[in-house]
PLY file of the C-alpha trace (Angstrom):
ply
format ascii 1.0
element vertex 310
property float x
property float y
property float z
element edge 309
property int vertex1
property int vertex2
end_header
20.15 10.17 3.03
20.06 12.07 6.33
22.59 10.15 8.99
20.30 11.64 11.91
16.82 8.92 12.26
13.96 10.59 14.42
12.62 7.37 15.98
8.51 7.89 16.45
6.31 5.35 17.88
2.80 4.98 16.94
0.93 2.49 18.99
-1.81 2.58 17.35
-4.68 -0.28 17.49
-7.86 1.14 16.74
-7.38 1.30 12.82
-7.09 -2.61 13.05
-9.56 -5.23 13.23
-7.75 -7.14 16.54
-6.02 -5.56 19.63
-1.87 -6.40 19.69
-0.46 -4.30 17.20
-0.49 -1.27 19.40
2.66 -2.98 21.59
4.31 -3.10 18.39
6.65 0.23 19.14
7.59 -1.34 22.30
8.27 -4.73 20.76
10.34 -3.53 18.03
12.22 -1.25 20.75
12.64 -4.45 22.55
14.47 -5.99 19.79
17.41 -4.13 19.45
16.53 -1.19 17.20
18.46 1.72 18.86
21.22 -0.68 19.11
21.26 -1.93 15.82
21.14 1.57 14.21
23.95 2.95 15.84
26.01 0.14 14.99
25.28 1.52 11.46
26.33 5.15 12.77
23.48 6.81 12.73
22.65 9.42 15.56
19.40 8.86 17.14
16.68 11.23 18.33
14.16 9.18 20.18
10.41 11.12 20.16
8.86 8.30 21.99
5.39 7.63 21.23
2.43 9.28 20.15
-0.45 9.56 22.81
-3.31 7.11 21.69
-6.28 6.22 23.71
-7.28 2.82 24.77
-9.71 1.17 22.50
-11.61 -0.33 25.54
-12.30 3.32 26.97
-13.95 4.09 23.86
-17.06 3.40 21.46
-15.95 2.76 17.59
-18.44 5.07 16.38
-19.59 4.58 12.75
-19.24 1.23 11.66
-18.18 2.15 8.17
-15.38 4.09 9.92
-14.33 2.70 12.96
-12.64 4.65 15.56
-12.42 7.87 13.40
-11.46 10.66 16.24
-9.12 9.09 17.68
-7.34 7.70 14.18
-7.42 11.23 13.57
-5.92 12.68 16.36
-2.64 9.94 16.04
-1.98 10.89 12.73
-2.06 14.53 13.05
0.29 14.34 15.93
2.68 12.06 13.87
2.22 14.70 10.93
3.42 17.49 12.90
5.97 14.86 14.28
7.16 14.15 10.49
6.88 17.69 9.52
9.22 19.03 12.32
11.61 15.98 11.75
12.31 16.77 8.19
12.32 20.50 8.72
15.69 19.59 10.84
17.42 17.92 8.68
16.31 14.44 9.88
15.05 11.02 8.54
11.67 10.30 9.94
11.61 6.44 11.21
8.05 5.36 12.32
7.07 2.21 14.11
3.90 1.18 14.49
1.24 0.65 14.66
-1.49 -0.18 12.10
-1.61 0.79 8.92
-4.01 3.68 9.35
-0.86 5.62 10.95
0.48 6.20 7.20
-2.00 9.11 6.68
-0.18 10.91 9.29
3.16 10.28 8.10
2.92 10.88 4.57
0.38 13.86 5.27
3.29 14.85 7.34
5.55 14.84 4.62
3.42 16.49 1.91
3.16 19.26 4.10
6.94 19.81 5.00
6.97 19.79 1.13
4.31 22.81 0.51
5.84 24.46 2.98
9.42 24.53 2.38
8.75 24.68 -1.53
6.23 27.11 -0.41
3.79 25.53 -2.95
0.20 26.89 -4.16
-2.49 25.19 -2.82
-3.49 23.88 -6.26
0.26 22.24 -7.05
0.05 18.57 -5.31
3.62 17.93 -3.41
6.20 15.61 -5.22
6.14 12.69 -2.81
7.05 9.47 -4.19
5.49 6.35 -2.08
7.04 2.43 -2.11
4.33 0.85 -0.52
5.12 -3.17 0.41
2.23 -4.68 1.36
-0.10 -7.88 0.57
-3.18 -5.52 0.66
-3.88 -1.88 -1.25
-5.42 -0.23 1.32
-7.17 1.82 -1.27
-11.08 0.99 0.34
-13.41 3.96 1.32
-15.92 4.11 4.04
-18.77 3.03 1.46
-16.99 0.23 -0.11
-15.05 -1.39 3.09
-16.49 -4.52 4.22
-15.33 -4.13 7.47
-15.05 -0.70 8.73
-11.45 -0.85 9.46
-9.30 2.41 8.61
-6.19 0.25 8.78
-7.50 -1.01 5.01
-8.12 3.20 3.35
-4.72 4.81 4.16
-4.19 4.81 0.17
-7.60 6.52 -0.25
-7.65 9.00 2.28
-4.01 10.35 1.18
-5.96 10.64 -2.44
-8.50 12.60 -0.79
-10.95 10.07 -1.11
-12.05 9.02 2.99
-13.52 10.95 5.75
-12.66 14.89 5.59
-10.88 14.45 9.14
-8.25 12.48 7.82
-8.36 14.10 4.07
-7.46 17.69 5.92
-5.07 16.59 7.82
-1.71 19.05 7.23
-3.75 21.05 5.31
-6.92 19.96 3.18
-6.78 17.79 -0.09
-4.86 15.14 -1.58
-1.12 14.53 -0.41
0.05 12.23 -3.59
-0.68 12.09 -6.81
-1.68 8.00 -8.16
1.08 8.16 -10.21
3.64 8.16 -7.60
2.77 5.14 -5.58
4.13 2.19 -6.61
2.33 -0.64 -4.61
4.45 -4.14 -4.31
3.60 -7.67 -3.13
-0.24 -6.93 -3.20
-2.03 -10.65 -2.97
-5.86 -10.35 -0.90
-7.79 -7.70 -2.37
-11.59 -7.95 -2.71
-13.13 -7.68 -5.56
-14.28 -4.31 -5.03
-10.72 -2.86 -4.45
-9.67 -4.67 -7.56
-11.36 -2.19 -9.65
-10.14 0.54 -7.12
-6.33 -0.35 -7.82
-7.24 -0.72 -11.69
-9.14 2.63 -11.96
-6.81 4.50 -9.56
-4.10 4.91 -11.88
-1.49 4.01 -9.23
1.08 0.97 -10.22
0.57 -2.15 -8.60
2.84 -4.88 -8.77
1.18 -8.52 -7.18
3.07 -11.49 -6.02
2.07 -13.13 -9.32
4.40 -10.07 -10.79
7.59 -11.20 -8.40
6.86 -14.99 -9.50
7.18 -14.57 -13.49
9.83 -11.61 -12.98
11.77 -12.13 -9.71
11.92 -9.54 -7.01
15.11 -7.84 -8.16
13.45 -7.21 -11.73
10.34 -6.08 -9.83
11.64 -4.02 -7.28
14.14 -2.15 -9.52
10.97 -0.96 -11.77
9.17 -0.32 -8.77
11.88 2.27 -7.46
12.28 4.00 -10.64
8.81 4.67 -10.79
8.57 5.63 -6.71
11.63 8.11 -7.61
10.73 9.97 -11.18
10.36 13.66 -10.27
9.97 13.43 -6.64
11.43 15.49 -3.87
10.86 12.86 -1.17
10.41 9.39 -1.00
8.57 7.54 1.70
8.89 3.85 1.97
5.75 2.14 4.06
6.64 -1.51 4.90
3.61 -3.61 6.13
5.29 -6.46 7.80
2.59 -8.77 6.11
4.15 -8.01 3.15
6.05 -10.86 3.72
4.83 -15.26 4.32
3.36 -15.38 7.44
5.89 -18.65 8.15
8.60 -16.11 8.35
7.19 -12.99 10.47
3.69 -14.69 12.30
3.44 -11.86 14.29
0.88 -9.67 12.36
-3.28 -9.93 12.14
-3.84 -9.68 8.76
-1.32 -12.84 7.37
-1.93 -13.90 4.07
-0.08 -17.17 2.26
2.32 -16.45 -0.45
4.22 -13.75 0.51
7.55 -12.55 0.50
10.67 -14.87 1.65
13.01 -13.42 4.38
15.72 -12.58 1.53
13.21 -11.23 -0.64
12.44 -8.48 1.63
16.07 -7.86 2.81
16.75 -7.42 -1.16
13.77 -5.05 -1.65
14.75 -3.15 1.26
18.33 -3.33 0.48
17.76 -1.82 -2.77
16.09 0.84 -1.38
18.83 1.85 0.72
21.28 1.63 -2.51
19.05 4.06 -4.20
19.95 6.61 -2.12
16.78 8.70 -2.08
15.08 6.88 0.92
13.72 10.18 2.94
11.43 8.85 5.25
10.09 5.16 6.37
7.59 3.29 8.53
7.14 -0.46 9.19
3.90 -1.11 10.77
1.55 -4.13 11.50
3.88 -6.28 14.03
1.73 -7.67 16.42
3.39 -9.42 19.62
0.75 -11.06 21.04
0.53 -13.20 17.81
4.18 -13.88 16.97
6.21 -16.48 18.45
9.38 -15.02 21.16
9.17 -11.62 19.66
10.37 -13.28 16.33
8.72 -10.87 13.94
9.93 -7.87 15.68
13.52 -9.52 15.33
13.07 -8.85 11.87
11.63 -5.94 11.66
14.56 -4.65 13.10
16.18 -6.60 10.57
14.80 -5.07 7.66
14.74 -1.61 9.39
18.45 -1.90 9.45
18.41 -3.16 5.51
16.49 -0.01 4.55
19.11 2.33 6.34
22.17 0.77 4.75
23.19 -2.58 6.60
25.00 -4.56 3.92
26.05 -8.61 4.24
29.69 -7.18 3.35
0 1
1 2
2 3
3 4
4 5
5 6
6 7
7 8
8 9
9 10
10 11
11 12
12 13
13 14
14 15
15 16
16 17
17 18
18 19
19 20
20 21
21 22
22 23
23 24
24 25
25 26
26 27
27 28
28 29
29 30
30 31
31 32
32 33
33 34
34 35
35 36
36 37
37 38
38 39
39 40
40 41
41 42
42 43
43 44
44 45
45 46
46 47
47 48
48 49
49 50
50 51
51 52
52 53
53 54
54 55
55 56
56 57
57 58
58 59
59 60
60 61
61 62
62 63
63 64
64 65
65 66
66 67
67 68
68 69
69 70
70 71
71 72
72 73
73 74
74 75
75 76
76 77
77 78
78 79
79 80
80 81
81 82
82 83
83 84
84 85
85 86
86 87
87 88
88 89
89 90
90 91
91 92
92 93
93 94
94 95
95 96
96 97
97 98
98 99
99 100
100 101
101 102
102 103
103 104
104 105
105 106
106 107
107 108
108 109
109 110
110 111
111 112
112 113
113 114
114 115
115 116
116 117
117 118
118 119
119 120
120 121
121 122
122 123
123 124
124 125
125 126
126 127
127 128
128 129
129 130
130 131
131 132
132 133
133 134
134 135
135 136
136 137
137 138
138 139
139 140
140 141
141 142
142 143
143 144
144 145
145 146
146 147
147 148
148 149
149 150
150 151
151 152
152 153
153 154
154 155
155 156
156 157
157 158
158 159
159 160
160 161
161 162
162 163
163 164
164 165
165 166
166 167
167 168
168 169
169 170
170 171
171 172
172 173
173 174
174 175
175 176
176 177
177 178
178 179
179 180
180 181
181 182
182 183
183 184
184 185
185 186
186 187
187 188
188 189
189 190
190 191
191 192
192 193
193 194
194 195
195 196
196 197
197 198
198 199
199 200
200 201
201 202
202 203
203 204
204 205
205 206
206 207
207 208
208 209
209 210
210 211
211 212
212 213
213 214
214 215
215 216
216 217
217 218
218 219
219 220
220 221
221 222
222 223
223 224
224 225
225 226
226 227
227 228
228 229
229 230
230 231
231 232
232 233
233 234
234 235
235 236
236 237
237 238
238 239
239 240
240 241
241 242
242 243
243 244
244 245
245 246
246 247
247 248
248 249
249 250
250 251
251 252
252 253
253 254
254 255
255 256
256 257
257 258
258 259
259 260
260 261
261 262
262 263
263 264
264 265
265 266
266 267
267 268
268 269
269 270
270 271
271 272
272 273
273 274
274 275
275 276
276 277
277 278
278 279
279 280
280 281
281 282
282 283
283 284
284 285
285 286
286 287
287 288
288 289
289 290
290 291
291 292
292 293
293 294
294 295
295 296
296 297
297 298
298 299
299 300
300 301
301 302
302 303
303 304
304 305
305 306
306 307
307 308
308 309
């Protein structure tokens, strides 16, 4: 794992249902992250943040894909962001954010991939994706109920969303179902259900982490994130974990992770030693409670890149 962490800030609302989580960046910059990662030794190179327009400047367009242009324009400059990180040696660290900013990361990432592997068109990249989250993210514009490209990341980086976000890098998919493993998943509707069963990806639900444990769980869910990849990208919604321990997000859902829970999952990732680039997204400030959530993002940030109890 690269010792040099390209910090890039997405503030990105507009793929969200609620304004907030664009201050997110600036919340989790607030909490100590520079700090905390070079107490761990790492050497950072601060991009700042990604230009984003304001939501109330702008119309959201089609309802069954809300804010489209200007999701579109965020993730292809954190692509090329992504892209030129890796290409120097670097480990891409994105803060966000919604969720929608994911198709520009991991497009990013595919595409450093075809590049420096200098891969045909028709040969998909070998980028393995740990996704932590209590929601797939795997709806389309025709089967979203609300419109919101926060919820399609999943889909769009299988080539199945709006051709603006499905090209971005270069055109097609940028992973292959079989590696992303999806873990803590727990509000799906009943539509996406059948998405997540039919998609061939591997899902792993709270109901999972409750009959196995999360170390059992988590340990599968890296081997299978890790089997014949080149690179793999770790996406961390923070609502992955209870909504009593990190408030600050707009999509909480009951039942989710504990704080040690997600230090373990995160700490395990770091112990694998294959972690090449990661994102945590979804901390909203103007719902959490004295900047608590971004506390731990910072936290678990620090967990993924090696921070140890001894």
């Amino acid at each position: 794992m690269s010792r040099i962490v390209h910090v890039i800030g997405v503030p990105l609302d507009h793929g969200a249902g609620r304004r907030g989580v664009g201050m997110g960046p600036t919340a989790i910059r607030i909490a100590g992250l520079h700090r905390r990662l070079t107490r761990l030794g790492y050497d950072i190179h601060e991009h700042g943040d990604v230009t984003v327009s304001i939501p109330e400047t702008l119309n959201s367009g089609d309802e069954h894909a809300k804010y489209l242009p200007v999701v579109t324009e965020a993730c292809d400059q954190l692509a090329m962001h992504v892209k030129s990180s890796l290409e120097q040696g670097g480990l891409p660290l994105i803060i966000g954010g919604d969720h929608s900013l994911a198709i520009g990361s991991i497009s990013g990432v595919a595409h450093h991939l075809v590049d420096s592997k200098k891969l045909p068109e028709t040969e998909a990249p070998k980028v393995g994706v740990l996704w932590f989250d209590a929601h797939s993210d795997m709806n389309t514009p025709e089967t979203s109920p609300s419109g919101n490209i926060h919820g399609m990341p999943i889909a769009c980086l299988l080539g199945r969303g709006p051709e603006s976000l499905c090209t971005i890098g270069y055109p097609g998919p940028k992973l292959s179902p079989s590696r992303i493993v999806q873990v803590g998943l727990r509000d799906l509707d009943r539509t996406e259900k059948q998405l997540v069963r039919d998609s061939g990806v591997h899902a792993f639900t709270m109901a999972d982490i409750d009959r196995r444990g999360i170390a059992d769980v988590v340990t599968e869910a890296i081997e299978l994130a890790t089997r014949d990849v080149d690179i793999l990208h770790v996406s961390f919604d923070i609502d992955v974990l209870d909504p009593s321990v990190a408030p600050g997000t707009g999509t909480p859902v009951h039942g989710g992770f504990s704080y040690r829970e997600a230090h373990l999952s995160l700490e395990m990732v770091a112990e694998c030693g294959r972690l090449g680039s990661f994102e945590l997204v979804e901390v909203n400030p103007v719902l959490d409670h004295g900047n608590k959530t971004a506390e731990i993002a910072v936290e678990l940030i620090a967990s993924a890149l090696g921070s140890t109890i001894l």
